[in-house]
DSSP file (Angstrom, degrees, kcal/mol; ACC not computed):
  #  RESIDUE AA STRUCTURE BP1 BP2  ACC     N-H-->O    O-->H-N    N-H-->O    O-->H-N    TCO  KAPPA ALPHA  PHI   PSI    X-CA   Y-CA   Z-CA
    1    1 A X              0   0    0      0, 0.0    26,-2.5     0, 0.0     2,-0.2   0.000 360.0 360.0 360.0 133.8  169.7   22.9   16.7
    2    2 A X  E     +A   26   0A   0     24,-0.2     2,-0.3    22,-0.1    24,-0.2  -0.384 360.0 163.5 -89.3 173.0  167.7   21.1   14.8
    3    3 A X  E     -A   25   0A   0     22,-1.2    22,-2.6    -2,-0.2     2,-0.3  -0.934  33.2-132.6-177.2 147.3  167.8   16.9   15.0
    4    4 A X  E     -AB  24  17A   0     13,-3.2    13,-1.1    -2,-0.3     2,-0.3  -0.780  35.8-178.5 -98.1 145.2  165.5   14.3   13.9
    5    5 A X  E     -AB  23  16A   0     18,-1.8    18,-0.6    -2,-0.3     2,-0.2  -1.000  22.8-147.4-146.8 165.4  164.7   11.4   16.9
    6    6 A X  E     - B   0  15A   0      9,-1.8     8,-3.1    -2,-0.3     9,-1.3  -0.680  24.1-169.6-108.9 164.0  162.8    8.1   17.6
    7    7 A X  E     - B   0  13A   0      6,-0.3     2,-0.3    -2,-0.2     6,-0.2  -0.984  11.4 -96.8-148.6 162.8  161.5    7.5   20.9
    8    8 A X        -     0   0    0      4,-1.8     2,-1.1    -2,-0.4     4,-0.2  -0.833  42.0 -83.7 173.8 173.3  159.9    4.6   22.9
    9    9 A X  S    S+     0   0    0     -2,-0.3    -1,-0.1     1,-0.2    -2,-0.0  -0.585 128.7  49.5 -28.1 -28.0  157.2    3.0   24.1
   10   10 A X  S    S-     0   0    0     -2,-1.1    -1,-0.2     2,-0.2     3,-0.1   0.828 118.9-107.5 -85.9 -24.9  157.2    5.6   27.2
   11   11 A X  S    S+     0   0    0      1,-0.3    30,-3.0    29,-0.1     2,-0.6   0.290  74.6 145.6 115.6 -11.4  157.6    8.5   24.6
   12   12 A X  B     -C   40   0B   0     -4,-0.2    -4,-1.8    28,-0.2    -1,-0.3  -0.621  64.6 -96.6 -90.3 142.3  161.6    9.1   25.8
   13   13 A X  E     +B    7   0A   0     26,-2.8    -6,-0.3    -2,-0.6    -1,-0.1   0.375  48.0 168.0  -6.8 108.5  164.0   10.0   23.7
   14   14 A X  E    S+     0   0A   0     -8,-3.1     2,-0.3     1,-0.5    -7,-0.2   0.778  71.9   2.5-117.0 -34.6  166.1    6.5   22.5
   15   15 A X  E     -B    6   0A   0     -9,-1.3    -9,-1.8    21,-0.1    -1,-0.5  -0.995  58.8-160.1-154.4 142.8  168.4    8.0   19.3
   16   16 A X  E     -B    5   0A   0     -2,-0.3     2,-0.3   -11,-0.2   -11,-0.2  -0.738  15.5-178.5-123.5-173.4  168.8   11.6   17.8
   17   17 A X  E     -B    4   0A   0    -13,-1.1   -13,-3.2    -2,-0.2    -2,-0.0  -0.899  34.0-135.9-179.4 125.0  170.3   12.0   14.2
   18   18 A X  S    S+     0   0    0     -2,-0.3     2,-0.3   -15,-0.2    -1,-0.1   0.526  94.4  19.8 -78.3   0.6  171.1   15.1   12.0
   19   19 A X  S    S+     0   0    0    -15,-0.1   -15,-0.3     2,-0.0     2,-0.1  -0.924  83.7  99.3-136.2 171.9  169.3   13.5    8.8
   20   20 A X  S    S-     0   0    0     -2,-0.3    -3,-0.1     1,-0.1   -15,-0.0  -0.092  71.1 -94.6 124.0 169.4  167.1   11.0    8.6
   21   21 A X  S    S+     0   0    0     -2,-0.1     3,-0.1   -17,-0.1    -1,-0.1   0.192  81.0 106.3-109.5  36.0  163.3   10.5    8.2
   22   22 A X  S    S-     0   0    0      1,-0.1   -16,-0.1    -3,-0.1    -2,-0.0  -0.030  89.9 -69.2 -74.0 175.4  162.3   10.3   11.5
   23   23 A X  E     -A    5   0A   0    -18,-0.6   -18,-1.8   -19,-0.1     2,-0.2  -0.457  52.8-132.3 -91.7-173.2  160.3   13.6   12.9
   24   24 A X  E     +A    4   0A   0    -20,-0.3     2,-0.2    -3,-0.1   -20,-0.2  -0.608  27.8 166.8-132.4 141.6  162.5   17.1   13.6
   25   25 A X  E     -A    3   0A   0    -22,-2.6   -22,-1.2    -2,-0.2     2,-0.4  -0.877  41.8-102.9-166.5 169.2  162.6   19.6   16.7
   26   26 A X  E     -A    2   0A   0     -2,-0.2   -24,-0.2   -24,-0.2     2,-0.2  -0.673  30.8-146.8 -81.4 137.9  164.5   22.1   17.9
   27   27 A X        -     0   0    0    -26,-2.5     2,-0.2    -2,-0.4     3,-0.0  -0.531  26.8-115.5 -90.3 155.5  166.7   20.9   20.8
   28   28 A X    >   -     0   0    0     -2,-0.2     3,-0.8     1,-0.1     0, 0.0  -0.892  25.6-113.8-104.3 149.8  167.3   23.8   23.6
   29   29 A X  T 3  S+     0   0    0      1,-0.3     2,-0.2    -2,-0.2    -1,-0.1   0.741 115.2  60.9 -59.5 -21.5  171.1   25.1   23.8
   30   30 A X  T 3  S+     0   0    0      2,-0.1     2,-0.9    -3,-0.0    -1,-0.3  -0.110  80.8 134.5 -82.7  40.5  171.3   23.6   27.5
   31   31 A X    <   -     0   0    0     -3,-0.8     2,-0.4    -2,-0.2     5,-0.1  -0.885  49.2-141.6-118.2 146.4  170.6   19.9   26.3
   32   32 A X        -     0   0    0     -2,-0.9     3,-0.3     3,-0.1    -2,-0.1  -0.536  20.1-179.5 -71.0  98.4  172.5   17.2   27.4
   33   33 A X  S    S+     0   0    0     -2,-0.4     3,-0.4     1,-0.2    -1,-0.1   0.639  84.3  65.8 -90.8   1.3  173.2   14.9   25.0
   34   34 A X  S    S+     0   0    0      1,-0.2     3,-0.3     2,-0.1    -1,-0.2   0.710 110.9  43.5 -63.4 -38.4  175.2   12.7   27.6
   35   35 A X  S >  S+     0   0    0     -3,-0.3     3,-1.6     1,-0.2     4,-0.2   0.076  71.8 133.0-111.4  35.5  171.5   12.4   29.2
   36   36 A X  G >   +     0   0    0     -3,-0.4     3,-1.5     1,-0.2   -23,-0.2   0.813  65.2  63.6 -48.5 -45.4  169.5   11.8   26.1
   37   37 A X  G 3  S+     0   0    0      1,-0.3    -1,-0.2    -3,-0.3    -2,-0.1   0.706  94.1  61.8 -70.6 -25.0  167.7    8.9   27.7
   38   38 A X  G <  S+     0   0    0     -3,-1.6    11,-3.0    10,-0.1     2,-0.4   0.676  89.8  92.4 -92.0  -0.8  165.8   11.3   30.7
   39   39 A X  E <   - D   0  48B   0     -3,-1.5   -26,-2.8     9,-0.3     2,-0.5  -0.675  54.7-176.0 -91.9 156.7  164.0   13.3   28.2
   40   40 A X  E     -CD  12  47B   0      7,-1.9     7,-3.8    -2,-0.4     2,-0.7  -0.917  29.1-132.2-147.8 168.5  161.1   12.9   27.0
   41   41 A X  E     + D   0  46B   0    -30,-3.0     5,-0.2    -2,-0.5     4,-0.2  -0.635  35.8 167.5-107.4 124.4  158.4   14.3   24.3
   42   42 A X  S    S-     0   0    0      3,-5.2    -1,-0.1    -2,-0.7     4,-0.1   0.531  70.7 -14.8-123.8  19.5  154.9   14.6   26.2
   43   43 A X  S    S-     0   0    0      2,-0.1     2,-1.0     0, 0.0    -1,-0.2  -0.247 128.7 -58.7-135.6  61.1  151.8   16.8   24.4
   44   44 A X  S    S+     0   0    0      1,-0.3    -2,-0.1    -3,-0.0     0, 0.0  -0.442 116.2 107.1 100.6 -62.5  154.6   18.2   22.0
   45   45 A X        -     0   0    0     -2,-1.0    -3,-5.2    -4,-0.2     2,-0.6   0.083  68.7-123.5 -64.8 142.8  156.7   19.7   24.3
   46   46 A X  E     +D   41   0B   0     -5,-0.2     2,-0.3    -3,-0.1    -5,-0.2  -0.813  39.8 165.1 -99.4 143.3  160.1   18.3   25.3
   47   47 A X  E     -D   40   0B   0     -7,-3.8    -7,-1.9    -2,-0.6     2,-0.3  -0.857  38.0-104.1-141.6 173.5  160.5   17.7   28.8
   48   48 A X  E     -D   39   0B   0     -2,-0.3     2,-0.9    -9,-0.2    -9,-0.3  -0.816  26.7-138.2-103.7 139.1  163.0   15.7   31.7
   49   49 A X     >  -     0   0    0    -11,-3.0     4,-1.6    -2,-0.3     3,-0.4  -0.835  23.7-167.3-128.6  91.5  161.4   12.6   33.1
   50   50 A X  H  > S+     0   0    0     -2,-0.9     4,-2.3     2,-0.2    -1,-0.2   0.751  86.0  58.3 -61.4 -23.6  162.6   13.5   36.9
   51   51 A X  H  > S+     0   0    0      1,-0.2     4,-1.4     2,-0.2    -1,-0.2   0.885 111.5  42.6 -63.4 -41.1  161.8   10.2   38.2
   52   52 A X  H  > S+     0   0    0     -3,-0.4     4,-1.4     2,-0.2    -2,-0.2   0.875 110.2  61.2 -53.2 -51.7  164.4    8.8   35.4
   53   53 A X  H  X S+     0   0    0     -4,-1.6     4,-4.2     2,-0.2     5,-0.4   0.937 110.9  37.9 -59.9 -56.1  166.8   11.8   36.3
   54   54 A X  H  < S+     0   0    0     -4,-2.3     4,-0.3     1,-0.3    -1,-0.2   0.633 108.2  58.3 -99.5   6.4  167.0   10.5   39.8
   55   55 A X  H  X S+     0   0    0     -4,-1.4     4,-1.2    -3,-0.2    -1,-0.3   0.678 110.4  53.3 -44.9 -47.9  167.2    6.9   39.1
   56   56 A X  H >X S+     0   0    0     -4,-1.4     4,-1.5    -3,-0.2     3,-1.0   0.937 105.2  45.6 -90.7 -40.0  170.0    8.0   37.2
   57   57 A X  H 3X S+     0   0    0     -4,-4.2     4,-3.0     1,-0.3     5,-0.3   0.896 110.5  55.6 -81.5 -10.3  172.0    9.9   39.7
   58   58 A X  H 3> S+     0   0    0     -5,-0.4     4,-1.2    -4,-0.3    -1,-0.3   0.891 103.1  53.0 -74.6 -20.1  171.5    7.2   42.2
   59   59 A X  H <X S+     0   0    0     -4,-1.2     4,-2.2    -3,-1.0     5,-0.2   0.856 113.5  52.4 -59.0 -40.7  173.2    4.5   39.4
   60   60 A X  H  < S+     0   0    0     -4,-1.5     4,-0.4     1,-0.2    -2,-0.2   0.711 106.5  47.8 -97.6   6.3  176.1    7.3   39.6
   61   61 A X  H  X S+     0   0    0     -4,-3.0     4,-3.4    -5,-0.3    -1,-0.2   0.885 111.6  53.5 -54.2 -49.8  176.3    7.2   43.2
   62   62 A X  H >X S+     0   0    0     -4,-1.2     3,-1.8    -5,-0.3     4,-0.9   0.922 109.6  44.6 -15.3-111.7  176.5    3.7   42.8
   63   63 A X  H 3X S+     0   0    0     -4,-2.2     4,-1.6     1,-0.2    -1,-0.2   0.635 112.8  46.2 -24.5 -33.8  179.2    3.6   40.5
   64   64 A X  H 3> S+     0   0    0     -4,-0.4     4,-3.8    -5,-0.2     5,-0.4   0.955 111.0  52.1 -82.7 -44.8  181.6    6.0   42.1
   65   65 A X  H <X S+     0   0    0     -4,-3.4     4,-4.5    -3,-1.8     3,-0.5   0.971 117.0  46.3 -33.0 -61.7  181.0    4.4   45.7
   66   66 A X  H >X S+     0   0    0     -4,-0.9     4,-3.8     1,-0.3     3,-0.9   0.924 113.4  54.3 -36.0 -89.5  182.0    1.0   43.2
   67   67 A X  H 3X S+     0   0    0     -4,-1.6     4,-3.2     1,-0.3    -1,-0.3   0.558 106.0  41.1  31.7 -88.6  184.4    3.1   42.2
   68   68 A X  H 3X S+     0   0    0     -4,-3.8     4,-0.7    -3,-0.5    -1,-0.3   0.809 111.1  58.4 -65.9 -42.6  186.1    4.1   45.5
   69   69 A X  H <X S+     0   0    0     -4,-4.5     4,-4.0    -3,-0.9     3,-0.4   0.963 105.5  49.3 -50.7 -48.1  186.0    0.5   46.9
   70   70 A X  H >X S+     0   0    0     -4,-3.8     4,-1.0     1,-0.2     3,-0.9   0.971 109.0  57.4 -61.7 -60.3  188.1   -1.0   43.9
   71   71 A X  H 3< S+     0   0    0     -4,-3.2     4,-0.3     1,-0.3    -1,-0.2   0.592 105.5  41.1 -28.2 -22.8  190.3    1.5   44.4
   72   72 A X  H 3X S+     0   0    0     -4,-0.7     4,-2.6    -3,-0.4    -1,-0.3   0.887 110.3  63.4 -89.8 -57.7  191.2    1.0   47.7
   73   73 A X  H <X S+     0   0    0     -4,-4.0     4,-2.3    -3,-0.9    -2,-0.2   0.627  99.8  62.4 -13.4 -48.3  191.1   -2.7   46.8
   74   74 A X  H  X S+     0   0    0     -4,-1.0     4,-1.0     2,-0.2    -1,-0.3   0.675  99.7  40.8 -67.8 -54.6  193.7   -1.8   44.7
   75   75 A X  H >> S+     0   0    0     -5,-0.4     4,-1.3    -4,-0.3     3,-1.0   0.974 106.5  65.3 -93.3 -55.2  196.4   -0.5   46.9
   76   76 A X  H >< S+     0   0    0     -4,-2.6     3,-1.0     1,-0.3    -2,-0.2   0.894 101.6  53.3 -21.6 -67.6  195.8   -3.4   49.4
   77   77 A X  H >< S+     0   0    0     -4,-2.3     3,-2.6     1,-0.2    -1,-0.3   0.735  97.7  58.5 -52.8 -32.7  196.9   -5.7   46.7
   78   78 A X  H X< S+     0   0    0     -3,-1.0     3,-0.7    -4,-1.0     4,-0.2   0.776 109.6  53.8 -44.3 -42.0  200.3   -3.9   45.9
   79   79 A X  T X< S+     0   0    0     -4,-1.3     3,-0.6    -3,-1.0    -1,-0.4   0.409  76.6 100.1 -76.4   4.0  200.8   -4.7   49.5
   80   80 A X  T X> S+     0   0    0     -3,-2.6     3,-1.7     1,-0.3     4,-0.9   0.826  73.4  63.8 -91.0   2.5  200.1   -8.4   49.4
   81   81 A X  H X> S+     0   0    0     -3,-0.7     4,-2.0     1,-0.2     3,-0.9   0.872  83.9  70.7 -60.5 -34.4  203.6   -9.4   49.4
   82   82 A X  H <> S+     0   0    0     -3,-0.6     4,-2.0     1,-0.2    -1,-0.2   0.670 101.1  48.1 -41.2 -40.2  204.1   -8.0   52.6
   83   83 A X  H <> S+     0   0    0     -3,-1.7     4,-1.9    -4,-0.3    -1,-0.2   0.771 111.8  47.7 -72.6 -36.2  201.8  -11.3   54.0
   84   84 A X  H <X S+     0   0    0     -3,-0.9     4,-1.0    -4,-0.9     6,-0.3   0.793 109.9  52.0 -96.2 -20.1  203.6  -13.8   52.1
   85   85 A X  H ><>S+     0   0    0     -4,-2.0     5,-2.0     2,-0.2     3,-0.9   0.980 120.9  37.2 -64.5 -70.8  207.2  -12.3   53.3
   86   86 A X  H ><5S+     0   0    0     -4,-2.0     3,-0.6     1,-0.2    -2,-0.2   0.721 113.1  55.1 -71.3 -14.7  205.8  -12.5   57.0
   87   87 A X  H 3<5S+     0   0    0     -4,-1.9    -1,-0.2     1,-0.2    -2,-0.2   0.796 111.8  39.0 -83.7 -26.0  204.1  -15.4   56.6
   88   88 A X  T <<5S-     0   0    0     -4,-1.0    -1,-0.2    -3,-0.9    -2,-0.2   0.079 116.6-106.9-107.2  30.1  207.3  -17.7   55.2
   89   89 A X  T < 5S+     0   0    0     -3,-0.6     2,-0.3     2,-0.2    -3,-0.2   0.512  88.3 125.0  65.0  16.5  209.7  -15.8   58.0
   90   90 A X  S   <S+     0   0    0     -5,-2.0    -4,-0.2    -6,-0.3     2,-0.2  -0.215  82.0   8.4 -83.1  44.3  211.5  -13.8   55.3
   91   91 A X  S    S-     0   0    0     -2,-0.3     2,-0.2    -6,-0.2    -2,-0.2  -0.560  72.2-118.2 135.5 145.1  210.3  -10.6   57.5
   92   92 A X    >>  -     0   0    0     -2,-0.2     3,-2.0     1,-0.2     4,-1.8  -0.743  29.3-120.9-115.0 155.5  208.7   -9.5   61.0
   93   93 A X  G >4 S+     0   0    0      1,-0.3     3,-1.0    -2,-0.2    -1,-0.2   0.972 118.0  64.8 -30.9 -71.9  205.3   -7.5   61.3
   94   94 A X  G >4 S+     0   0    0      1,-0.2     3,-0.5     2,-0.1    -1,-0.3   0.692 100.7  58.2 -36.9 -21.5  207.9   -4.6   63.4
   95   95 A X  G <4 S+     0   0    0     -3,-2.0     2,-0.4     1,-0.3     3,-0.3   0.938 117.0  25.7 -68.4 -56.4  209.5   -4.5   59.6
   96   96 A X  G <X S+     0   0    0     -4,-1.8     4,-0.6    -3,-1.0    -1,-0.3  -0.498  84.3 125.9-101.1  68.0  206.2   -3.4   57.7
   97   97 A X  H <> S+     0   0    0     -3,-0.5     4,-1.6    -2,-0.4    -1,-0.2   0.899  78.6  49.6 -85.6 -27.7  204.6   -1.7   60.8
   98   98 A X  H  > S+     0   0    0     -3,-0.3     4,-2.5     2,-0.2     5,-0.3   0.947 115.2  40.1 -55.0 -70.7  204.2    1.2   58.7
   99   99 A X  H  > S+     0   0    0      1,-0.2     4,-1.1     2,-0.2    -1,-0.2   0.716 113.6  56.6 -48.4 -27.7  202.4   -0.8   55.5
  100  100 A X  H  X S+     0   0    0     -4,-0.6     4,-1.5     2,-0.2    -1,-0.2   0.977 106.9  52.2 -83.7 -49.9  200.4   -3.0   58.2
  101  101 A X  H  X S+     0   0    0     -4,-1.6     4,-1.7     1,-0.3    -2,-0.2   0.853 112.6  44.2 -46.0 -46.1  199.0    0.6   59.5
  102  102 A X  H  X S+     0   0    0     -4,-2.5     4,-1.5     1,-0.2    -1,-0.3   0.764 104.1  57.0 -86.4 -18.6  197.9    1.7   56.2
  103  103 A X  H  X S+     0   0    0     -4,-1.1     4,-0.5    -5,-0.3    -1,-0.2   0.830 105.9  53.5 -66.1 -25.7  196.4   -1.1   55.1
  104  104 A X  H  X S+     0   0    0     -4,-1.5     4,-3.3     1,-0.2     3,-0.4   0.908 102.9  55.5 -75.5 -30.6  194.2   -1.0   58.1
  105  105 A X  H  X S+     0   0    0     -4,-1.7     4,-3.7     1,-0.2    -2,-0.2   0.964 115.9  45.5 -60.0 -36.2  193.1    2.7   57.3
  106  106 A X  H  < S+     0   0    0     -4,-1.5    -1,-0.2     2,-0.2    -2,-0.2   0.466 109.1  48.3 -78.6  -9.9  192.0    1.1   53.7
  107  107 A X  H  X S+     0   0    0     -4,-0.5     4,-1.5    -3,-0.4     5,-0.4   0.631 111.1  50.7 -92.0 -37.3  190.5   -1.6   54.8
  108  108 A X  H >X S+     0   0    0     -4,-3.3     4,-4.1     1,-0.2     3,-1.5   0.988 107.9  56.2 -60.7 -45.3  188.5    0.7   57.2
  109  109 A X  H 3X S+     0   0    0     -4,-3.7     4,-0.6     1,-0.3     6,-0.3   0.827 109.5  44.4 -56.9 -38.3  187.7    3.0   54.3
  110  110 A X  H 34 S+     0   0    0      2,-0.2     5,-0.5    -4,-0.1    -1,-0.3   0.746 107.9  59.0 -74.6 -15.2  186.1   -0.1   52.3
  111  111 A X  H X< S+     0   0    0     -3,-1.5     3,-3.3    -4,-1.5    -2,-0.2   0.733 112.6  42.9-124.9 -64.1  184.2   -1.3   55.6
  112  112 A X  H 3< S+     0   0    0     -4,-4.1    -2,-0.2    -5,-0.4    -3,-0.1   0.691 101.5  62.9 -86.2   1.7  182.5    2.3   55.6
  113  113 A X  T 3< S-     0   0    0     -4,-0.6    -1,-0.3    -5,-0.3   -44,-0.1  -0.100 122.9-107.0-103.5  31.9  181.8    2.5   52.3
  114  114 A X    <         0   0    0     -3,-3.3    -3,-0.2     1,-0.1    -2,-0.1   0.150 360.0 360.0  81.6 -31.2  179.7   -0.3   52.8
  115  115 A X              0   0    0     -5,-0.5    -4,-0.3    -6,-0.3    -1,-0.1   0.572 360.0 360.0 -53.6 360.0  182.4   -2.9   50.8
């Protein structure tokens, strides 16, 4: 396919475009257009700027870790009535022993995932 793109200063890839009067190449059928930003065009050729590549999957490690934490986060809070019941004597700890348990597994699970 063909596609016109700008690139820049480092020579990667910033925007692609089926018109415009920017310069033309042929794209190859495996390219990603999700990951536009890790190629780049170096004595003609296009090529994947690995250092960029793995910069990037360490941002979506990041993010999913991020991810996993809120989640967890998440269900804690659904539980926080459960504190404010035992805490103003409307209800004993033996009531929610169940809730209490799993809140600890979720708490552990944010604790090791670094949160």
């Amino acid at each position: 396919m063909k596609m016109h793109y700008s690139l820049d200063e480092t020579n990667h890839i910033c925007s692609l475009s089926i018109e415009g009067e920017s310069p033309e190449m042929d794209l190859p059928d495996d390219f990603d257009f999700t990951q536009q930003s890790l190629y780049a065009i170096n004595d003609g050729a296009l090529t994947i700027d690995t250092a960029r590549q793995e910069e990037f999957i360490q941002q979506q490690s990041a993010y999913a870790v991020t991810n996993q934490i809120n989640a967890l986060i998440a269900k804690l809070h659904k539980y926080d009535y459960i504190g404010t019941k035992i805490a103003t004597g409307c209800a004993t700890k033996d009531e929610y022993a169940e809730q209490i348990a799993q809140m600890e597994v979720w708490r552990q699970g944010i604790r090791d995932l670094g949160g």
